[in-house]
N, C-alpha and C positions, 0 to 999 in steps of 0.2 A: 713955356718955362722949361725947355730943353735944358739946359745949363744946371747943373745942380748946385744950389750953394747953403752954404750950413749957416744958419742967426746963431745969433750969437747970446740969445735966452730964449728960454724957454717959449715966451711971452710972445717973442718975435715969432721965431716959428710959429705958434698959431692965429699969430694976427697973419702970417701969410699967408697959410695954410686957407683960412677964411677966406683971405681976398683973392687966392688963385679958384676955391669954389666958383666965387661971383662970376668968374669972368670967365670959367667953362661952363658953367650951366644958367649963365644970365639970369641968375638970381641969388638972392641972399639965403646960404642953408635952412632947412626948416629945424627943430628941437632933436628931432631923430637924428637928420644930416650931420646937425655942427658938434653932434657927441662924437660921431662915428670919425668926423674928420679931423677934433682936437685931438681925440684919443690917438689916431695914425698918427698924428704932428707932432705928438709927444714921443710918443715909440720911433719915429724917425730919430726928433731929435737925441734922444737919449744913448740910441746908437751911434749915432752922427760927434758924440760926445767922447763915449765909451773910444770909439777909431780912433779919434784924437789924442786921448789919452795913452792905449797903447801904442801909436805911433812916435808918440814925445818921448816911452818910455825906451823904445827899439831905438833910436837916434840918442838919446843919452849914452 
């Protein structure tokens, strides 16, 4: 997942977030893992929101 791209909910972001785990550590997060990586997905995307926001406003 080279490529960065921003979901477009919240919800997305962590279902990706989840499925990109799987697929580097060939397996499904344990209770520990899936907090530590919703919590990052969330803090991504919220930032990932926040950029957008002040980009819309710098272009207005």
């Amino acid at each position: 997942m080279s490529e960065h791209h921003h979901a477009h909910t919240k919800a997305e972001a962590i279902h990706e977030a989840i499925e990109h785990f799987a697929e580097e550590h060939h397996h499904q997060p344990d209770a520990h893992e899936k907090l530590r990586v919703v919590s990052d997905a969330i803090k991504t995307w919220e930032h990932g929101e926040v950029e957008a926001m002040h980009t819309g406003k710098a272009a207005a």
